[in-house]
N, C-alpha and C positions, 0 to 999 in steps of 0.2 A: 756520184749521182745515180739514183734506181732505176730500172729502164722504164717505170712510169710516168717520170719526173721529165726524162729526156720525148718523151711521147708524146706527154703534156706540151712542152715547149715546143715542138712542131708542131701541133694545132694553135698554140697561142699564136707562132708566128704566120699562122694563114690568118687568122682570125685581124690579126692588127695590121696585114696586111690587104684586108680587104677580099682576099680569097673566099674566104667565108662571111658573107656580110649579115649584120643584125638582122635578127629573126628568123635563121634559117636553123633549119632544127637536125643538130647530129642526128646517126644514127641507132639504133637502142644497141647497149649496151654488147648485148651476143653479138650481134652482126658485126659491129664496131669489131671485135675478138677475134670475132674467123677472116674476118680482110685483114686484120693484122698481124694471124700468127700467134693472136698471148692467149693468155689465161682470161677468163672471162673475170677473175677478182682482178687481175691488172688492169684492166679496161674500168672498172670498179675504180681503181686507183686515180686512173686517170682523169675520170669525169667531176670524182670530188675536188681533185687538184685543182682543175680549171675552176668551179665552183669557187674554191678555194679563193682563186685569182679574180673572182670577181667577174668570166669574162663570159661565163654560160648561167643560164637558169633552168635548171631542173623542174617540172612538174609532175605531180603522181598523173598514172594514167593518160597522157599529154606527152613525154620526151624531156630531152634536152635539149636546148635551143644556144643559141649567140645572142649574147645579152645587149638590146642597142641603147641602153645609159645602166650606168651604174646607182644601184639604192644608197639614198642620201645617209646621212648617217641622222642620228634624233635630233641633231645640232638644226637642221631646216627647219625642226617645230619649235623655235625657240627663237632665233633668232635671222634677222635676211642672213642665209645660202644662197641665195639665186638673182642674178640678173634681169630675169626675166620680167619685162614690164604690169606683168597684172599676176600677184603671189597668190598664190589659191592655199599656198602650203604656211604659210605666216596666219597666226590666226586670234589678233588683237582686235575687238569690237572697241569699238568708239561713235560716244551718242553724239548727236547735233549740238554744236556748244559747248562741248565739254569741257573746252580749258575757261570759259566764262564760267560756267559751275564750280569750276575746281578752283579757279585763282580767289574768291574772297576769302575762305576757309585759310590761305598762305599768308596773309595780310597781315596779322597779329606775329606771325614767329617772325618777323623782319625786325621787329621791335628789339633793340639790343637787349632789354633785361629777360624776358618770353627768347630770345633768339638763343645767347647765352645757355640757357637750362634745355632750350631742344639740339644743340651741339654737344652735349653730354654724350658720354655712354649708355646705354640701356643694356641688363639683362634682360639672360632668355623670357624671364615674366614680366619684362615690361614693366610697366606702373598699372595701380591699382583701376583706375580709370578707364584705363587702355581695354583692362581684360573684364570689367564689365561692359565696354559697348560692346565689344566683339560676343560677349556672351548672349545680349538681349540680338546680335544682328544677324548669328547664327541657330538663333532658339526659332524654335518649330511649333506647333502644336503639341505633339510626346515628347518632346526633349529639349532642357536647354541646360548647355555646360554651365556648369558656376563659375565663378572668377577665378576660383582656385587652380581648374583645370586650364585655362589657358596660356601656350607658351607663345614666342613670339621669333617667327623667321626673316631672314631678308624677302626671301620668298614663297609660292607652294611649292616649287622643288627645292628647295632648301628643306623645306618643313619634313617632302618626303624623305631626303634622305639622312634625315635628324630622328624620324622614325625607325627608319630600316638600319641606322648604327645605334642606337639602343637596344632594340629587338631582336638583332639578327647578328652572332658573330661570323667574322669569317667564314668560308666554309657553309653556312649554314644553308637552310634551303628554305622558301619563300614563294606557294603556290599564289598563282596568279592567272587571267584571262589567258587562252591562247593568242586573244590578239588584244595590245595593251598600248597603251601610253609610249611614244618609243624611248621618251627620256630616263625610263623607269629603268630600261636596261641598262643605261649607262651609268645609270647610279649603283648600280647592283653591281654591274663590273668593277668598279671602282671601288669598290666595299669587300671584295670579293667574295659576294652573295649567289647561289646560284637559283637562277629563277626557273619554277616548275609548272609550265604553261598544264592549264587543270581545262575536263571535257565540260561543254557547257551546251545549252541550247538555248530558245528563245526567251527564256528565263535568268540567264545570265549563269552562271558555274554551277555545276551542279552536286548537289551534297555528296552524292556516292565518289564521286572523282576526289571530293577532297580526299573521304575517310581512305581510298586507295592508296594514292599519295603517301598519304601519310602511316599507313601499315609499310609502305613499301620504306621509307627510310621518313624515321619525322618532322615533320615539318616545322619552321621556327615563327611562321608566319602566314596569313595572308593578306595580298594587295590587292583589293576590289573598287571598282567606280561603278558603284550599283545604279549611280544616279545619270541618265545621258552621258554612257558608257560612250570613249571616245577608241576608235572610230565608228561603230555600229548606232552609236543613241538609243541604244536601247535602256529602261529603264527596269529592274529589277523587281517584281511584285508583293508586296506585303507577305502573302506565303511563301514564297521563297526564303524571303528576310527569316520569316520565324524559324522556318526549318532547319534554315543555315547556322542560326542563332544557339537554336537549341543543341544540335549536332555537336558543334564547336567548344557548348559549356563545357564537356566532361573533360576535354584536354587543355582545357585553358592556353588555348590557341589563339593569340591575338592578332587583333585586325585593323590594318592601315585603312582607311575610309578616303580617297580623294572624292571632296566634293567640289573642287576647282569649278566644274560647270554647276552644279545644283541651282544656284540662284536664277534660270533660268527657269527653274519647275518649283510649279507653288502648291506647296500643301504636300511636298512628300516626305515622308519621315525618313533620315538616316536611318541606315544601317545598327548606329548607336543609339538608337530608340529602345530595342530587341538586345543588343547585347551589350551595354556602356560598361560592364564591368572590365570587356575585352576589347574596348574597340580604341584605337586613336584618329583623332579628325582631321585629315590636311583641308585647308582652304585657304584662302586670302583674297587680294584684292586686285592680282593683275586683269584679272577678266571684270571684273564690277567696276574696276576705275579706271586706269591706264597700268603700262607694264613699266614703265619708267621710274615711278615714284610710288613702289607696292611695298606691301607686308604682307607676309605668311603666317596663318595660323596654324597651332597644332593642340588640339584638346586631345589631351591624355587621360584616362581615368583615373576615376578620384583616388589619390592618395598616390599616382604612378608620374608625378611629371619631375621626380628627380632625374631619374637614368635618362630621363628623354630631355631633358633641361642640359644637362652633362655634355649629351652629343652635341645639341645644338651648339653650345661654346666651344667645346674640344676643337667642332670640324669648322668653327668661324662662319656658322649659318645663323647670327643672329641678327634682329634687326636694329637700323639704323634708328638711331633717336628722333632725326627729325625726319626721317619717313615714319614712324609711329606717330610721333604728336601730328601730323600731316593729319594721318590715317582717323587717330580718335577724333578731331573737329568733323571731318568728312563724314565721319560715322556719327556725330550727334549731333550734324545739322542737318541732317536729312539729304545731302548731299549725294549719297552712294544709293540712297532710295530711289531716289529722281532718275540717277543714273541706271539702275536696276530696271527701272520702270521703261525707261526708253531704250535699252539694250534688248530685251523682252519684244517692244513691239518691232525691233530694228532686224533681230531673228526672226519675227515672223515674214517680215514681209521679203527677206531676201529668200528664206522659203520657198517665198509664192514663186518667186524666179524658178526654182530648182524643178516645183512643180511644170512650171509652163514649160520651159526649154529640152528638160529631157523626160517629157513625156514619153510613154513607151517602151524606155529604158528599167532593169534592175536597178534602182536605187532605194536605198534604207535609210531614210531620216525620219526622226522626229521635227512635226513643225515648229517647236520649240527652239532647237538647237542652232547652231553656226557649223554646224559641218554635215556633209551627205558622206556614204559609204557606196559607189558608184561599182557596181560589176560587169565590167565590159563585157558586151557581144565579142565572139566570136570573129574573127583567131585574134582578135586583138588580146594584147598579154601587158599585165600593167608596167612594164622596163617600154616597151614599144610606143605604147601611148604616151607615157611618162616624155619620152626624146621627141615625139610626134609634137606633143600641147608644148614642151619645151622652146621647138622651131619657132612658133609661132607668137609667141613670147608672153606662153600660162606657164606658171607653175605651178604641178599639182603633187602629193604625196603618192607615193605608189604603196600599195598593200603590204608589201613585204617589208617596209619597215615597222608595220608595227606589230609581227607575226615574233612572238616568242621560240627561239627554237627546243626542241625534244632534248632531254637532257640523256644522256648515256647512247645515243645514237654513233654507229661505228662510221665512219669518215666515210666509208663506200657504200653504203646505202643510201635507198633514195631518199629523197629530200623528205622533211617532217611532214607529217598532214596537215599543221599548221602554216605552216609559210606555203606549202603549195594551196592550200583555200586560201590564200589572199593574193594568189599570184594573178588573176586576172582581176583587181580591184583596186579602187584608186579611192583616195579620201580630199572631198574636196573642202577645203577652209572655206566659207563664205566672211568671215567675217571683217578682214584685213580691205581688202578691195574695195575702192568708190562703187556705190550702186550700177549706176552706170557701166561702169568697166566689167565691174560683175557680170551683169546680161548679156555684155557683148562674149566675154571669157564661154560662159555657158551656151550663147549658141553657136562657137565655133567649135567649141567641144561635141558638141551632139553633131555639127556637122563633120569632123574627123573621126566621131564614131559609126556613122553611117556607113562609112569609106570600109578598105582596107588599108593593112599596112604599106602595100605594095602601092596601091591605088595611091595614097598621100606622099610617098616617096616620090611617085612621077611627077605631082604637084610644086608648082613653086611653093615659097613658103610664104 
């Protein structure tokens, strides 16, 4: 064992030992060195290690601290991780009535002869039917895919990562937000994709960072959500779009599109408006309908949905037969419209919550959206807050998981600029939670962020 390893594991055991309790913040790096005798790269050593271990977090500018919960893994935005009575982190909308809207449309496949034929298998393209609704339910004013391009997933992570195995071998690399979707990393690990978190500002990525990226080693891809980017909601601007568009032609650099939230924003043109020759479309139906009984789509450009068809079957992300014939009735009886329409006003008005309760606070929503980007006051840190709203039985996402890290970063250096801008931020679901509970979640939130940490600690829970 290296004597940083063994240095490490006596701070680990004050740390789990209560010696050192959450939120209390090592001290920097030199200082730590000269109380102890090492090399100030040993100390280096030792801080990434603990990092390592999950038990400290790092911030630029800010220290190292004692970590008081650990960052969830992307598995929390997907699926319940959490006990806790009100999920801010779970973030499935559901309109008033929705299984009465959705139950007539199921009526007819009960039928043995209709039932029979939607117990079938489907390929990745579906039936003919299928990829014209989805065609006319994702056509826009500039853009609508023809039926040719559309493939057909279990899900939209399915869809993405049916994309990023066609597009992307092994190895390869795939600029994307600094701060991203956190399941996207898991698909990428699992792909073994490495992802190039790119500089952006209130415009969403910005062209120079791609063209850098990609002088610096090239790049095989990129994954953008131009449209109420999650977790920021910010929305990408027409000039942006073009410039990114044009930039991108000469390398023939293709681009994953998640429009998973879009249907939520009326009248904005994909990404694939500007560049359809390059672009593929993830979207589906877990957010428009329920997540239980969905379909993923993925429009490829025209003439491109072999290799992307390929993956889908290879990786077994294709969809279910009778989740598709589900999906095409829902799509051409107006069904998923209604639904649309009432998710819409259902976002707005939990909004209005987010406005009333934590007035005065940094928060970044679009009033459109189901999710806020919350950057806590001061000293609160989002692992702190995250244990704090935990006690009290919210769960909310903390910033850091959806922070991309710096790829070629050496173990002892301090943490990315990415994951430390998200370290005092928390991303709240509005969508999952009764209204009610909601309100109540949000003003006991603002009321623990009033506090401090120390202050909530002495509080019962």
């Amino acid at each position: 064992m290296h004597d940083y390893q063994r240095i490490a594991d006596r701070i680990a055991a004050d740390i789990l030992s209560g010696r050192l309790e959450p939120g209390q913040r090592l001290p920097p790096q030199r200082s730590f060195a000269r109380r102890r005798g090492i090399a100030a790269s040993t100390a280096g050593r030792v801080y990434a290690e603990l990092v390592r271990r999950g038990l400290v977090v790092g911030e630029v500018g800010r220290g190292t601290f004692v970590r008081a919960a650990p960052v969830p893994s992307g598995r929390a935005l997907a699926e319940p991780a959490t006990t806790a009575p009100v999920n801010l982190e779970l973030n499935y909308p559901t309109a008033p009535d929705q299984a009465a809207l959705l139950a007539p449309a199921l009526a007819p496949l009960l039928r043995p002869d209709v039932l029979s034929e939607a117990t079938r298998t489907a390929p990745a393209a579906g039936t003919p039917a299928a990829r014209e609704a989805v065609g006319g339910l994702l056509a826009t004013t500039g853009w609508r895919p023809s039926a040719g391009q559309v493939l057909f997933s279990g899900n939209a992570r399915q869809a993405i990562a049916g994309a990023l195995a066609a597009l992307v071998r092994p190895g390869g690399r795939v600029g994307i937000d600094a701060l991203t979707y956190p399941l996207v990393k898991g698909i990428a690990a699992r792909l073994g994709v490495t992802l190039v978190p790119l500089a952006g500002d209130a415009d969403g990525i910005r062209p120079d960072s791609v063209a850098a990226a990609h002088r610096t080693a090239p790049l095989s891809a990129l994954y953008l959500q131009p449209t109420l980017h999650n977790p920021t909601s910010a929305t990408m601007p027409e000039v942006r779009r073009r410039q990114l568009a044009a930039d991108l032609r000469p390398w023939g650099l293709p681009v994953i599109e998640d429009r998973i939230w879009s249907f939520l924003s009326d009248g904005t043109e994909p990404f694939a408006a500007f560049a359809p020759e390059l672009t593929y479309v993830v979207d589906g139906l877990s957010k428009r309908v329920a997540p239980g009984l969905t379909v993923g789509f993925l429009v490829a450009p025209e003439g491109r949905t072999g290799q992307a068809g390929e993956a889908l079957r290879s990786g077994g992300w294709t969809a279910g037969r009778f989740a598709l014939e589900a999906a095409l009735r829902w799509m051409t009886d107006g069904t998923v419209d209604r639904l649309v329409t009432a998710k819409r006003a259902d976002a707005s008005r939990r909004q209005r919550l987010v406005t009333e309760h934590l007035r005065g606070f940094a928060v970044r929503a679009d009033p459109r959206t189901y999710y806020a980007w919350w950057r806590l006051p001061a000293p609160w840190r989002a692992d702190t807050f995250t244990a704090a709203a935990a006690a009290r039985g919210i769960a909310v996402t903390p910033g850091p998981s959806f922070a991309v890290p710096a790829t070629g970063t050496a173990p002892a250096r301090s943490p990315d600029p990415a994951a430390s801008g998200a370290a005092d931020h928390v991303r709240l679901g509005l969508a999952s939670a009764p209204f009610e509970a909601l309100g109540q979640a949000l003003r006991t939130l603002a009321s623990l962020a009033h506090g401090t940490p120390q202050e909530v600690a002495d509080l019962p829970s």
